[in-house]
PyMOL Python script that loads the backbone (N, CA, C, O; Angstrom):
from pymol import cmd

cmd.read_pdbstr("""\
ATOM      1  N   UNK A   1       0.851  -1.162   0.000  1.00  0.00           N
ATOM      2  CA  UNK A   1       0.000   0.000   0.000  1.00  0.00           C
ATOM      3  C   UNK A   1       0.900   1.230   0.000  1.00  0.00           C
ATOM      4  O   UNK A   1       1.768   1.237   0.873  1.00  0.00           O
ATOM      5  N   UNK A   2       0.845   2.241  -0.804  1.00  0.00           N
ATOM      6  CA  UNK A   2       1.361   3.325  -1.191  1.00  0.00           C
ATOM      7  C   UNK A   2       0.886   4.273  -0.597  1.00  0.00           C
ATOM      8  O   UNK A   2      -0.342   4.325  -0.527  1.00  0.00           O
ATOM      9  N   UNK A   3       1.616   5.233  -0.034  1.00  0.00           N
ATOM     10  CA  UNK A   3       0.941   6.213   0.439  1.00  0.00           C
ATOM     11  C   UNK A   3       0.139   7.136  -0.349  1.00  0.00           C
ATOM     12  O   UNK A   3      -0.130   8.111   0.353  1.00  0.00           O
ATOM     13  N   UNK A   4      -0.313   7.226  -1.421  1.00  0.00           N
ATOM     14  CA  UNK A   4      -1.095   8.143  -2.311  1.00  0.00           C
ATOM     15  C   UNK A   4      -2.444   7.092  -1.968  1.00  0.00           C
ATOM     16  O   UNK A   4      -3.534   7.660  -1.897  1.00  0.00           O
ATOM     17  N   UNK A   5      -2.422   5.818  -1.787  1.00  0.00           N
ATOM     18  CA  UNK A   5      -3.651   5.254  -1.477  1.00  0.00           C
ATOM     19  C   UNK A   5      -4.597   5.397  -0.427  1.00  0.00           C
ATOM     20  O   UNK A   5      -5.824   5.306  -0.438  1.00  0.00           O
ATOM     21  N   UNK A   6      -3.399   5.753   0.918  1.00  0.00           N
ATOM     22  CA  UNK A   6      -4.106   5.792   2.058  1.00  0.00           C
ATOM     23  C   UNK A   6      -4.413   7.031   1.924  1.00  0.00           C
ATOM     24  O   UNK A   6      -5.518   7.397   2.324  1.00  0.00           O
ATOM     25  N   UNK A   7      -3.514   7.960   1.335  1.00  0.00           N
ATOM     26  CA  UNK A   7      -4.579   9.691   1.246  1.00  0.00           C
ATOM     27  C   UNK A   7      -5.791  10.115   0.706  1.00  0.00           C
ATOM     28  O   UNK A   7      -6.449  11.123   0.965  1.00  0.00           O
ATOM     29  N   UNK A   8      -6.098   8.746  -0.482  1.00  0.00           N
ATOM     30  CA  UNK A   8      -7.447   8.957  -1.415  1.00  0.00           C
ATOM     31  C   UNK A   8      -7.926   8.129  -0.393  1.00  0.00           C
ATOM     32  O   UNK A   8      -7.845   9.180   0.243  1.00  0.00           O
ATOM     33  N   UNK A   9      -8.423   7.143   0.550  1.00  0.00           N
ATOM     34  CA  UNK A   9      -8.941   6.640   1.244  1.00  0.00           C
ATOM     35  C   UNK A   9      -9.407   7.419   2.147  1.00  0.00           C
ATOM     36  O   UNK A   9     -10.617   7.627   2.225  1.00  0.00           O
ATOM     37  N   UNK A  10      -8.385   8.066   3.109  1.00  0.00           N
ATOM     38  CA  UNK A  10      -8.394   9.121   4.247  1.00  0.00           C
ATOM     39  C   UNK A  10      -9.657  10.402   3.445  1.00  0.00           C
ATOM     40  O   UNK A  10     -10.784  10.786   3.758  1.00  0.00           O
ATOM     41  N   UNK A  11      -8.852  10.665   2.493  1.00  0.00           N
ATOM     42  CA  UNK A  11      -9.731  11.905   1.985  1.00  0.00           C
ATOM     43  C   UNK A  11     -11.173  11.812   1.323  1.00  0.00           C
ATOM     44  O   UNK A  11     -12.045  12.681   1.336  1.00  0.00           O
ATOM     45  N   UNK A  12     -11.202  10.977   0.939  1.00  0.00           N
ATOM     46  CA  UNK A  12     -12.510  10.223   0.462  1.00  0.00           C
ATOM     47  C   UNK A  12     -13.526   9.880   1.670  1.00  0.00           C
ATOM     48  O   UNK A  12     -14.733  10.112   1.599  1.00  0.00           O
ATOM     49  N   UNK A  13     -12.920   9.329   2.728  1.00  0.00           N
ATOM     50  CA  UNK A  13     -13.634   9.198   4.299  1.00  0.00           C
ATOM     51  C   UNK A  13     -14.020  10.279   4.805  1.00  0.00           C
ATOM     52  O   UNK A  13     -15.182  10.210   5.204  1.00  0.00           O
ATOM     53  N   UNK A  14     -13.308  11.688   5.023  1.00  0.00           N
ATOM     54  CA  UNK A  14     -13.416  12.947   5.852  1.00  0.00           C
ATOM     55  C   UNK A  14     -14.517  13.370   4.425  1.00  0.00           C
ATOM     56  O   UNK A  14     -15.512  14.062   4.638  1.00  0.00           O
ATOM     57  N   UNK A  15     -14.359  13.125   3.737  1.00  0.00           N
ATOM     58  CA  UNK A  15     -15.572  13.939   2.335  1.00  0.00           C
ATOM     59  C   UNK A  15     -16.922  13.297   3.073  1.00  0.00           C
ATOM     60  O   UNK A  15     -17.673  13.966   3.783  1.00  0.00           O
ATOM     61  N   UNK A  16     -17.063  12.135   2.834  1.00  0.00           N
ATOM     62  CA  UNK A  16     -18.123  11.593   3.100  1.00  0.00           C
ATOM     63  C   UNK A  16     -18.525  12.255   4.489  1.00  0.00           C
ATOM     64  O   UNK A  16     -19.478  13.016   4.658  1.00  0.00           O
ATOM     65  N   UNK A  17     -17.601  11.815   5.472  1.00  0.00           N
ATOM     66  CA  UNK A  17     -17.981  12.462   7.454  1.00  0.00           C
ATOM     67  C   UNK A  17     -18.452  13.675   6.609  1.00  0.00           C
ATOM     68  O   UNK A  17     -19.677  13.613   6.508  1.00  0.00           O
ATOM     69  N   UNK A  18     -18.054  14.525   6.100  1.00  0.00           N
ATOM     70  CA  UNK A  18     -18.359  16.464   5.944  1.00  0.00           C
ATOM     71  C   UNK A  18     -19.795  15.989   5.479  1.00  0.00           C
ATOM     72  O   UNK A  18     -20.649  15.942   6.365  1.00  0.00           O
ATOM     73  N   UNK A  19     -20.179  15.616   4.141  1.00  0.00           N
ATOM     74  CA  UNK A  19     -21.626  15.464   3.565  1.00  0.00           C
ATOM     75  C   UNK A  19     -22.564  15.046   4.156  1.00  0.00           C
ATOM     76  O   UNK A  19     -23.675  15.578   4.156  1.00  0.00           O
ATOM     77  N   UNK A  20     -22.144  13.674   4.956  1.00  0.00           N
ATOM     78  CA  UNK A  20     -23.694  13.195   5.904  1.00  0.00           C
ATOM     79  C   UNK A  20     -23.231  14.032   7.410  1.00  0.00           C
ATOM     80  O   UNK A  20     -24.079  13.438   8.076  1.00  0.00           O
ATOM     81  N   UNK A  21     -22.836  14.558   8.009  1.00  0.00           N
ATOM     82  CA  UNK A  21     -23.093  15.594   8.817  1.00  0.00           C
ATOM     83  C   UNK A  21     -23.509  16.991   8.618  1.00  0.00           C
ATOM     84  O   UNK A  21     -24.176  17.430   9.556  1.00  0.00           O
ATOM     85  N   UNK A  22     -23.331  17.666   7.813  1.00  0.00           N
ATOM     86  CA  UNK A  22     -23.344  18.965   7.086  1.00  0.00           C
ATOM     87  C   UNK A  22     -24.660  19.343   7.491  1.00  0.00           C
ATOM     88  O   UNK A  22     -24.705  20.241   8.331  1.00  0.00           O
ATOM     89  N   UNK A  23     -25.974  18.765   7.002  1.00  0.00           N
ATOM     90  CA  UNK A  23     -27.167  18.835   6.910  1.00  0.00           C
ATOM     91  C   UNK A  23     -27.501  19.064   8.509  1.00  0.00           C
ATOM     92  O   UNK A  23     -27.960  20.108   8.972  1.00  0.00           O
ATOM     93  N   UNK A  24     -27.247  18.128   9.097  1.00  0.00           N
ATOM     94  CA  UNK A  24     -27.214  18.241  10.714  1.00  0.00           C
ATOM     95  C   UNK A  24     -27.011  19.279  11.176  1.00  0.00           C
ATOM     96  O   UNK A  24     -27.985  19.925  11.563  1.00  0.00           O
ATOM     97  N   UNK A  25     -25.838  19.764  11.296  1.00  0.00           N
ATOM     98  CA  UNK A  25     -24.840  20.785  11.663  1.00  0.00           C
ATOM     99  C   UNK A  25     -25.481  22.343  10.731  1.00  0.00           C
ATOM    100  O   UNK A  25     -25.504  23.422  11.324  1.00  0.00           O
ATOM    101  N   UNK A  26     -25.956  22.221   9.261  1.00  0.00           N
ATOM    102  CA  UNK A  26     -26.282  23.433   9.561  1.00  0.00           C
ATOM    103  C   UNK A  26     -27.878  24.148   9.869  1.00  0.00           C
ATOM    104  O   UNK A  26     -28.090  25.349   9.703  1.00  0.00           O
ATOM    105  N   UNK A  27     -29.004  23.090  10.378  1.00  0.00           N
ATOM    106  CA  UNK A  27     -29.654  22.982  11.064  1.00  0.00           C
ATOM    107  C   UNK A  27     -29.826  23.460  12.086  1.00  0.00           C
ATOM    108  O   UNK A  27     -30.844  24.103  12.341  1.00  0.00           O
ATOM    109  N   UNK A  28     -28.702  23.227  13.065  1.00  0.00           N
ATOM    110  CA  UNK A  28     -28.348  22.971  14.410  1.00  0.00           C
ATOM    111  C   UNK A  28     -28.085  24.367  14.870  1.00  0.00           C
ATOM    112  O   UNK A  28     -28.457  24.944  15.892  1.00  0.00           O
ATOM    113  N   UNK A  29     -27.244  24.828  13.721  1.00  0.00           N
ATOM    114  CA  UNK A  29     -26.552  26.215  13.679  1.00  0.00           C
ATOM    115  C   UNK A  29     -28.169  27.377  13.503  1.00  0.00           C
ATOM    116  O   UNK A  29     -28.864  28.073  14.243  1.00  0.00           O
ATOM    117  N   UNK A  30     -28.129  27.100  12.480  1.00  0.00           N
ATOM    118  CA  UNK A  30     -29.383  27.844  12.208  1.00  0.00           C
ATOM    119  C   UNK A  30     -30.600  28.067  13.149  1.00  0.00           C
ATOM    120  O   UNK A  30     -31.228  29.120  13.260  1.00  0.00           O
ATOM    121  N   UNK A  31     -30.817  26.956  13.776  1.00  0.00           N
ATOM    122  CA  UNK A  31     -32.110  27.223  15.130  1.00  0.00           C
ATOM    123  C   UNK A  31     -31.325  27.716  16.167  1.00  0.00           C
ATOM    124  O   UNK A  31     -31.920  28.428  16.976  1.00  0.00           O
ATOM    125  N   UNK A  32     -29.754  27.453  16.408  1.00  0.00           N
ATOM    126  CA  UNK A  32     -29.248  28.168  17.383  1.00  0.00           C
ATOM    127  C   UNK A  32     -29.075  29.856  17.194  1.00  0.00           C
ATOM    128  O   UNK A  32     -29.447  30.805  17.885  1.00  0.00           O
ATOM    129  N   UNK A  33     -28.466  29.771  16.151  1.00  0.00           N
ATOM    130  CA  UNK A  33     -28.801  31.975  15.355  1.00  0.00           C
ATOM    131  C   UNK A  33     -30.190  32.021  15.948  1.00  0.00           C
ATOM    132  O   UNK A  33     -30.371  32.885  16.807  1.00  0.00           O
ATOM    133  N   UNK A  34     -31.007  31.382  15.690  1.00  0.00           N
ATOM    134  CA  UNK A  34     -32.872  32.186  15.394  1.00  0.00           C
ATOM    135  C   UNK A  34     -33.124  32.415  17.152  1.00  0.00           C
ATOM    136  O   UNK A  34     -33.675  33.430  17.579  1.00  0.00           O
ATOM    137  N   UNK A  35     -32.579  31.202  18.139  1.00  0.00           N
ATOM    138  CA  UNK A  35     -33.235  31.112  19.098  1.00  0.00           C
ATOM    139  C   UNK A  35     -32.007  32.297  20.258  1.00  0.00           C
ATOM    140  O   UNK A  35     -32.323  32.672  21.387  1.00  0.00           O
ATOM    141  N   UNK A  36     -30.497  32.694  19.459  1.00  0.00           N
ATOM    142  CA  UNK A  36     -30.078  33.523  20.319  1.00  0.00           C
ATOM    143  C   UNK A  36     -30.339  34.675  20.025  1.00  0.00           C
ATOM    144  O   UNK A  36     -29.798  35.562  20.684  1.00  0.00           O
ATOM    145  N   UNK A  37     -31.073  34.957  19.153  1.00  0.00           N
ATOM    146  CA  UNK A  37     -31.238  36.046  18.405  1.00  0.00           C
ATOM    147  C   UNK A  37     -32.740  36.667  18.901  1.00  0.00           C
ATOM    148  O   UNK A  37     -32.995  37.869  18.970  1.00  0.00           O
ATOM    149  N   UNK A  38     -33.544  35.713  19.186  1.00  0.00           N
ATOM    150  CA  UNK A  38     -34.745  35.864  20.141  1.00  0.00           C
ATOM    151  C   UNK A  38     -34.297  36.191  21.354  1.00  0.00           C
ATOM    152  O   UNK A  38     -35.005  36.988  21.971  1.00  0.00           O
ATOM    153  N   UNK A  39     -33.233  35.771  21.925  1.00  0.00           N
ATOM    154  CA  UNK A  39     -32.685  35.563  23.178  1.00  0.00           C
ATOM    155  C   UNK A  39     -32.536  37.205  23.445  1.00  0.00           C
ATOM    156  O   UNK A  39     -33.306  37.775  24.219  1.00  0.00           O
ATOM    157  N   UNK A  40     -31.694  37.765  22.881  1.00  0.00           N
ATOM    158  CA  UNK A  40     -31.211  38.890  22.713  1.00  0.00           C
ATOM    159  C   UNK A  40     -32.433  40.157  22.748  1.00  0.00           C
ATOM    160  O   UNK A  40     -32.550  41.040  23.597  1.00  0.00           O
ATOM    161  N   UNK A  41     -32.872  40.031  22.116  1.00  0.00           N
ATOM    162  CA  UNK A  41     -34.289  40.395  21.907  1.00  0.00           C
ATOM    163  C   UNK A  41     -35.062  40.581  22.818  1.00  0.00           C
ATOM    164  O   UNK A  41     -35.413  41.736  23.057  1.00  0.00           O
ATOM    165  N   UNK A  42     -35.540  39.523  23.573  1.00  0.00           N
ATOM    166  CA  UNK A  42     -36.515  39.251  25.070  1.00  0.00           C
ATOM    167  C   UNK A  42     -35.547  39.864  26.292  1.00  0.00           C
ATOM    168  O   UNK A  42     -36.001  40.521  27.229  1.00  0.00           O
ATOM    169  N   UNK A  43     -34.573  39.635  26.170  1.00  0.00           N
ATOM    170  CA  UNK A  43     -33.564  39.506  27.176  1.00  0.00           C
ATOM    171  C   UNK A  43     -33.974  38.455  28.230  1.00  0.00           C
ATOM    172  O   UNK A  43     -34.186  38.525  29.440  1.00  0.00           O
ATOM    173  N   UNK A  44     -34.013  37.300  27.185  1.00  0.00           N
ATOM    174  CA  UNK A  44     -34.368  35.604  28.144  1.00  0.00           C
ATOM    175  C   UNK A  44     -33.127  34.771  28.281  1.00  0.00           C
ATOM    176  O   UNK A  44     -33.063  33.871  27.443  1.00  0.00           O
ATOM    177  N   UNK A  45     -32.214  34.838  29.050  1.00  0.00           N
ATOM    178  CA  UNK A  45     -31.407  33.845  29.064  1.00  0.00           C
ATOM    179  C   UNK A  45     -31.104  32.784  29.691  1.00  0.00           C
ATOM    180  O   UNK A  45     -30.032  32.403  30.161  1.00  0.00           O
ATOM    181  N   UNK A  46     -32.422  32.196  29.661  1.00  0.00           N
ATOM    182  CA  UNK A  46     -32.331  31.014  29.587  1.00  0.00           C
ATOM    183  C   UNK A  46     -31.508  29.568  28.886  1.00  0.00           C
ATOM    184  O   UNK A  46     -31.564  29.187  27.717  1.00  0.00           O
ATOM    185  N   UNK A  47     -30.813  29.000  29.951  1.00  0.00           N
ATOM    186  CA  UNK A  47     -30.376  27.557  28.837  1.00  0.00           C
ATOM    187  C   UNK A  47     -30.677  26.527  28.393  1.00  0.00           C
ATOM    188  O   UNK A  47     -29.991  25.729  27.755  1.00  0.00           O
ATOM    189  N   UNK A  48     -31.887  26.471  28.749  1.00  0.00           N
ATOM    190  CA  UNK A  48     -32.801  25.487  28.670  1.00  0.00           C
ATOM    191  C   UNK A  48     -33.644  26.128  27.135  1.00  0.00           C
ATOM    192  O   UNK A  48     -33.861  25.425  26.148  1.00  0.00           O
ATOM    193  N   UNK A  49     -33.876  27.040  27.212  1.00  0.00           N
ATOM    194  CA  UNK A  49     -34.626  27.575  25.673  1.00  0.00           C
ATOM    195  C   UNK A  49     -33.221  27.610  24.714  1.00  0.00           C
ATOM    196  O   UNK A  49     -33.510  27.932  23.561  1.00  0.00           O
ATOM    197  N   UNK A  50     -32.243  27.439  24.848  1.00  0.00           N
ATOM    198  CA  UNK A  50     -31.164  27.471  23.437  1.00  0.00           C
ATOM    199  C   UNK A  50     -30.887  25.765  23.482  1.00  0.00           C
ATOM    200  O   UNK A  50     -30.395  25.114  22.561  1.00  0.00           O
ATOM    201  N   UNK A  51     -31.262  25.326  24.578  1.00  0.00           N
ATOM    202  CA  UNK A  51     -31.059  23.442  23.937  1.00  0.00           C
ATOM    203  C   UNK A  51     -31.757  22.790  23.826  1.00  0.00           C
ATOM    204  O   UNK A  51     -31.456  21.821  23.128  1.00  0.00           O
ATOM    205  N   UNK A  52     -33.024  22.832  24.355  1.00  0.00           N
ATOM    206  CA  UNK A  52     -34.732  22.149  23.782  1.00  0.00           C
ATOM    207  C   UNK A  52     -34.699  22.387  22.139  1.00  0.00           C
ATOM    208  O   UNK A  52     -34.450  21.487  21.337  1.00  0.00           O
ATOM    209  N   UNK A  53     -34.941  23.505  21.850  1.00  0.00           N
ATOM    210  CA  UNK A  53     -35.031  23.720  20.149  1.00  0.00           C
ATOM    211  C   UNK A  53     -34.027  23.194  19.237  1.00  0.00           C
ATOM    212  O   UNK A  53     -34.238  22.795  18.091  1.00  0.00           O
ATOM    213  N   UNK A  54     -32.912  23.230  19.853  1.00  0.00           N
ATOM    214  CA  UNK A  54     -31.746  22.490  18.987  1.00  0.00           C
ATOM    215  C   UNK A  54     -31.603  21.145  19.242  1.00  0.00           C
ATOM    216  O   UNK A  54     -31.059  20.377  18.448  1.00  0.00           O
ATOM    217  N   UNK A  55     -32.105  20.786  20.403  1.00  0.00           N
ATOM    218  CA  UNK A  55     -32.355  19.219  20.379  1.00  0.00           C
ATOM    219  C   UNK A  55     -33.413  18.513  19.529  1.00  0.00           C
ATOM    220  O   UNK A  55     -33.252  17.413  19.001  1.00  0.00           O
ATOM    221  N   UNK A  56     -34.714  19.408  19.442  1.00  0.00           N
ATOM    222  CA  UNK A  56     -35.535  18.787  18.959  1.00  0.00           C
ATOM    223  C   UNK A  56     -35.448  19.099  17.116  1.00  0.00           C
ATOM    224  O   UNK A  56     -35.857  18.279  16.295  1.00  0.00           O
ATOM    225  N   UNK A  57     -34.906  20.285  16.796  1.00  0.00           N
ATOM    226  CA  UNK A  57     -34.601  20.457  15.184  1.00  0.00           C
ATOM    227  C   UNK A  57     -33.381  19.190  15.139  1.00  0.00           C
ATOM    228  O   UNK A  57     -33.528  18.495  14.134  1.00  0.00           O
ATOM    229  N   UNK A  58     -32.329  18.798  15.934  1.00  0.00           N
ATOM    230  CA  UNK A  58     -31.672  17.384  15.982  1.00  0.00           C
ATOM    231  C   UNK A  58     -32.743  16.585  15.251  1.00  0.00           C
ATOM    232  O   UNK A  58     -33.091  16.687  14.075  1.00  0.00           O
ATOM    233  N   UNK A  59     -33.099  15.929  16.012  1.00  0.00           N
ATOM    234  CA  UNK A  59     -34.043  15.250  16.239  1.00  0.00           C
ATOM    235  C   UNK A  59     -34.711  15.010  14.919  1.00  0.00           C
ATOM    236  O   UNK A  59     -34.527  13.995  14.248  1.00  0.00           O
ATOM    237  N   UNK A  60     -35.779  16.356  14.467  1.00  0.00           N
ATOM    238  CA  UNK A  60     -36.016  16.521  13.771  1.00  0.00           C
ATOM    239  C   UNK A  60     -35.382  16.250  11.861  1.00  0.00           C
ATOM    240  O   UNK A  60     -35.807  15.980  10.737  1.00  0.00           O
ATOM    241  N   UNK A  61     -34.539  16.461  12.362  1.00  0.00           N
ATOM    242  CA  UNK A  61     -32.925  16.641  10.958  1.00  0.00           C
ATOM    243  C   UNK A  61     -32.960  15.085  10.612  1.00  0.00           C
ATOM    244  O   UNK A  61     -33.501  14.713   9.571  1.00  0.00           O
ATOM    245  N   UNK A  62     -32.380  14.185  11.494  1.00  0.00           N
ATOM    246  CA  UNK A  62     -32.292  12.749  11.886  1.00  0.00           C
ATOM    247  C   UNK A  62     -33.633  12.263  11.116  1.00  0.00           C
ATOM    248  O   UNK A  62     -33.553  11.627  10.066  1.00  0.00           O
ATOM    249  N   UNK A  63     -34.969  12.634  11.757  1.00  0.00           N
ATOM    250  CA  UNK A  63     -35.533  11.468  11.252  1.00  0.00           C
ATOM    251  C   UNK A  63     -35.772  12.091   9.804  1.00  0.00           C
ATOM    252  O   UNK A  63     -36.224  11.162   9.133  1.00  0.00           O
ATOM    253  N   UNK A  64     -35.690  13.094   9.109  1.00  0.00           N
ATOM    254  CA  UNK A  64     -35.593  13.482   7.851  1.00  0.00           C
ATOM    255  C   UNK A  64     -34.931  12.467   6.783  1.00  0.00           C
ATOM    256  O   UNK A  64     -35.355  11.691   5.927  1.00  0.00           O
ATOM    257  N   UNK A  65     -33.664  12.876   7.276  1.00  0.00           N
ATOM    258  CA  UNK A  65     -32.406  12.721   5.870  1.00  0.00           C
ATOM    259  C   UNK A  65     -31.836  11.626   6.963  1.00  0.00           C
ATOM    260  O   UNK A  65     -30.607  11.689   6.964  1.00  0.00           O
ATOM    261  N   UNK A  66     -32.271  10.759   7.784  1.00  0.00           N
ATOM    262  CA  UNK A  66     -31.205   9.669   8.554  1.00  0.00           C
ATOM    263  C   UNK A  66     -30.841   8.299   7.871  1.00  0.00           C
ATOM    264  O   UNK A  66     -29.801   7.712   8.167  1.00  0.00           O
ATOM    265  N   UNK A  67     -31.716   7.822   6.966  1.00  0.00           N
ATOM    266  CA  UNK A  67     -31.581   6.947   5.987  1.00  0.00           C
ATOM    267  C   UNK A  67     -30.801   7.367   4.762  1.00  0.00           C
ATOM    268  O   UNK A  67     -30.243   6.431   4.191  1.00  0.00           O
ATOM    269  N   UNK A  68     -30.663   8.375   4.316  1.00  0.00           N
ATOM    270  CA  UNK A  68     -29.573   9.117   3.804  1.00  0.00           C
ATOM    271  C   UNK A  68     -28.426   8.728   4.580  1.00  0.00           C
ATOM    272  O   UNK A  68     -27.847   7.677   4.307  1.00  0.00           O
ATOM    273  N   UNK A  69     -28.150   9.255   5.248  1.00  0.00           N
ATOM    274  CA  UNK A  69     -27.022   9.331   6.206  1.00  0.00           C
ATOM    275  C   UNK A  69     -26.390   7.824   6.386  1.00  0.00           C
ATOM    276  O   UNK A  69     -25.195   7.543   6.296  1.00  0.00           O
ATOM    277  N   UNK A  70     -27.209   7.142   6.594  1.00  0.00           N
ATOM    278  CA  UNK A  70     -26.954   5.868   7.315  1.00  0.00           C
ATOM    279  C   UNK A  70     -26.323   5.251   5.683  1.00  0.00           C
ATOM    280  O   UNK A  70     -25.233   4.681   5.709  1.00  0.00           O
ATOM    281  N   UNK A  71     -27.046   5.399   4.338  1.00  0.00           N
ATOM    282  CA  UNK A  71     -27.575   4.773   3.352  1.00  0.00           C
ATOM    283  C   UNK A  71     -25.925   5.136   2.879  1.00  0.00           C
ATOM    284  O   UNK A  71     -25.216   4.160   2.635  1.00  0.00           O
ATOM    285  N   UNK A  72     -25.284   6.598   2.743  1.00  0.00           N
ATOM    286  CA  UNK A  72     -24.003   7.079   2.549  1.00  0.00           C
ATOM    287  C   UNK A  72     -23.078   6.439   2.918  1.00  0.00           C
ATOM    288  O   UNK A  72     -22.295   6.033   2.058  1.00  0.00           O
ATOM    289  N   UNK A  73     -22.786   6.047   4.664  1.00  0.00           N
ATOM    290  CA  UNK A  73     -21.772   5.790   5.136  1.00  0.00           C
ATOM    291  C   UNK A  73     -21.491   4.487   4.925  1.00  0.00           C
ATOM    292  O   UNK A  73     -20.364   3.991   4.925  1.00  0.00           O
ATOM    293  N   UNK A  74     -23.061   3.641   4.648  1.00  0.00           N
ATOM    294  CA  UNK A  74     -22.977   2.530   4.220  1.00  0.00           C
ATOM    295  C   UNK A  74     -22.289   2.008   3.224  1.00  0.00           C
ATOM    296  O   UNK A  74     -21.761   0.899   3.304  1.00  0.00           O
ATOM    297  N   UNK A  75     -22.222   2.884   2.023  1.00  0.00           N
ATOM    298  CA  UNK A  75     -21.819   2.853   0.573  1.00  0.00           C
ATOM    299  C   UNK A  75     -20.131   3.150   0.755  1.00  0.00           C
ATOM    300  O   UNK A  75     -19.130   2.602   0.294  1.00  0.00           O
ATOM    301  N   UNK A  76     -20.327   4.144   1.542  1.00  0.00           N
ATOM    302  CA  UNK A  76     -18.684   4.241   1.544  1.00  0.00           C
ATOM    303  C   UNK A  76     -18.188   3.032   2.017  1.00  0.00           C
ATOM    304  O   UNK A  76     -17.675   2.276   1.192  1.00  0.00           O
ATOM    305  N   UNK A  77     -18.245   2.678   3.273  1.00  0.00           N
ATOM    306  CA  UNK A  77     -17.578   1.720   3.889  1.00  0.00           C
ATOM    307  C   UNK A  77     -17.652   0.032   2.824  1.00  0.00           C
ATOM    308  O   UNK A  77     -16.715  -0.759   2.933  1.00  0.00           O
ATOM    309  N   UNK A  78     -18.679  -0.242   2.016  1.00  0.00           N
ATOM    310  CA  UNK A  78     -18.703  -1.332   1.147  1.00  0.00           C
ATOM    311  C   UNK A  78     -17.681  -0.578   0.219  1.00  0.00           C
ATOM    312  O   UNK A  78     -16.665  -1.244   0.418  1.00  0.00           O
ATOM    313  N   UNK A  79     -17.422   0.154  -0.445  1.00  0.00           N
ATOM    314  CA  UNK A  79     -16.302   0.827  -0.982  1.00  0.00           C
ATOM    315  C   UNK A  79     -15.542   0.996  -0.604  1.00  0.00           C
ATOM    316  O   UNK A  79     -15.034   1.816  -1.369  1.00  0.00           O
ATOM    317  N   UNK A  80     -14.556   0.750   0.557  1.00  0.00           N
ATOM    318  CA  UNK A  80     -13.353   0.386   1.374  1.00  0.00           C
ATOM    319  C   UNK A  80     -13.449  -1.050   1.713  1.00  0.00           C
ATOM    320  O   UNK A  80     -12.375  -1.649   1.670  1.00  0.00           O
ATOM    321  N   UNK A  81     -14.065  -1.454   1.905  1.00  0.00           N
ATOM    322  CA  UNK A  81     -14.299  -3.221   2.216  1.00  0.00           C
ATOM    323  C   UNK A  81     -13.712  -3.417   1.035  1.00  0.00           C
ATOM    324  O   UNK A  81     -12.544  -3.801   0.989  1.00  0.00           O
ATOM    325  N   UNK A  82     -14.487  -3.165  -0.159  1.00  0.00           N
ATOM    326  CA  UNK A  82     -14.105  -4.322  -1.550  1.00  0.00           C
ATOM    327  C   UNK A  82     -13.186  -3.388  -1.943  1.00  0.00           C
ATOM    328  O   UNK A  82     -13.798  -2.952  -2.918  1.00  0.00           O
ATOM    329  N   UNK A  83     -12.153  -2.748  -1.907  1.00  0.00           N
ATOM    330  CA  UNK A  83     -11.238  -2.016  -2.262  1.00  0.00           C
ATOM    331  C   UNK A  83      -9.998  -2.553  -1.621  1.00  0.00           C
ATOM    332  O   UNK A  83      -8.918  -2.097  -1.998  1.00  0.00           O
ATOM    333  N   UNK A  84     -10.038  -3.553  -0.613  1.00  0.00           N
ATOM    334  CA  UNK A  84      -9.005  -4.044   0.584  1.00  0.00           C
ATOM    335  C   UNK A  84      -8.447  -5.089  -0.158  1.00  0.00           C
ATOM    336  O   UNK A  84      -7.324  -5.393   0.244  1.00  0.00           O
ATOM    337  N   UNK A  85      -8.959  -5.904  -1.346  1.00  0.00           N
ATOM    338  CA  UNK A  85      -7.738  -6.668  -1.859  1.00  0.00           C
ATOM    339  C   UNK A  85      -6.801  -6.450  -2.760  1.00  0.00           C
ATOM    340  O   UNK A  85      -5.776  -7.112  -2.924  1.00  0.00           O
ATOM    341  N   UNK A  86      -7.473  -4.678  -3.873  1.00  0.00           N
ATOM    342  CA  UNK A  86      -6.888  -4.271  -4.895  1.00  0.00           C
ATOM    343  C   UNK A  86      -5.571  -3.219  -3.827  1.00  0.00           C
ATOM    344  O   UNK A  86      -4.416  -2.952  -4.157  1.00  0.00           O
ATOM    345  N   UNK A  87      -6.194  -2.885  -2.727  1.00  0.00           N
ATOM    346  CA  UNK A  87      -4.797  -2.253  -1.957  1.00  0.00           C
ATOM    347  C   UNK A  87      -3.272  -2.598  -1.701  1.00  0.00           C
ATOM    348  O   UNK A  87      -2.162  -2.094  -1.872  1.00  0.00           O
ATOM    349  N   UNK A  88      -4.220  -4.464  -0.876  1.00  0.00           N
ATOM    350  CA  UNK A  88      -3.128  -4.983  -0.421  1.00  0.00           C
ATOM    351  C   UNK A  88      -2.032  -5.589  -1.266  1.00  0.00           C
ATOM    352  O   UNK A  88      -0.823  -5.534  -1.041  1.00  0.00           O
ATOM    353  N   UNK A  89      -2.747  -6.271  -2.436  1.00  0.00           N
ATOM    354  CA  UNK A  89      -2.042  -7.208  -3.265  1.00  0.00           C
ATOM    355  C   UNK A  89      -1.162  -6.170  -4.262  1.00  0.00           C
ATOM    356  O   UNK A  89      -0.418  -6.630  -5.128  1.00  0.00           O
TER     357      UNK A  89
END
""", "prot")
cmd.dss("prot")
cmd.show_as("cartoon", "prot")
cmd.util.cbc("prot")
cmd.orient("prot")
């Protein structure tokens, strides 16, 4: 195994982690802006109102696109599985 292999492997892995998290993450981000931004606003600072909403848009995100997610990492990893004898040999 050559090292140009393990970098298209490595880099090909962190691509995939970035794409099926992304969706999550900018979700997460986004109800957190809206709900500190209310925050600011009311002058409520509460911590319990900035992690209920981002738990439940979680939540929310997941059961959306989670078969996606799951369906991705799946594909990758059968694409490193059957890629393990053209590496080694």
């Amino acid at each position: 195994m050559d090292p140009s292999q393990v970098l298209t492997i490595g880099r090909e892995g962190l691509l995939t982690l970035l794409t099926v998290v992304a969706p999550l993450l900018v979700v997460v981000m986004a109800v957190g802006l809206v709900v500190s931004i209310l925050q600011a606003a009311t002058q409520i600072h509460e911590a319990t109102l900035s992690f209920v909403p981002k738990l439940l848009a979680a939540f929310a995100t997941l059961a959306l696109v989670g078969s996606w997610m799951i369906t991705s990492l799946v594909e990758y990893l059968q694409r490193v599985i059957t890629s393990i004898p053209t590496v080694l040999g």
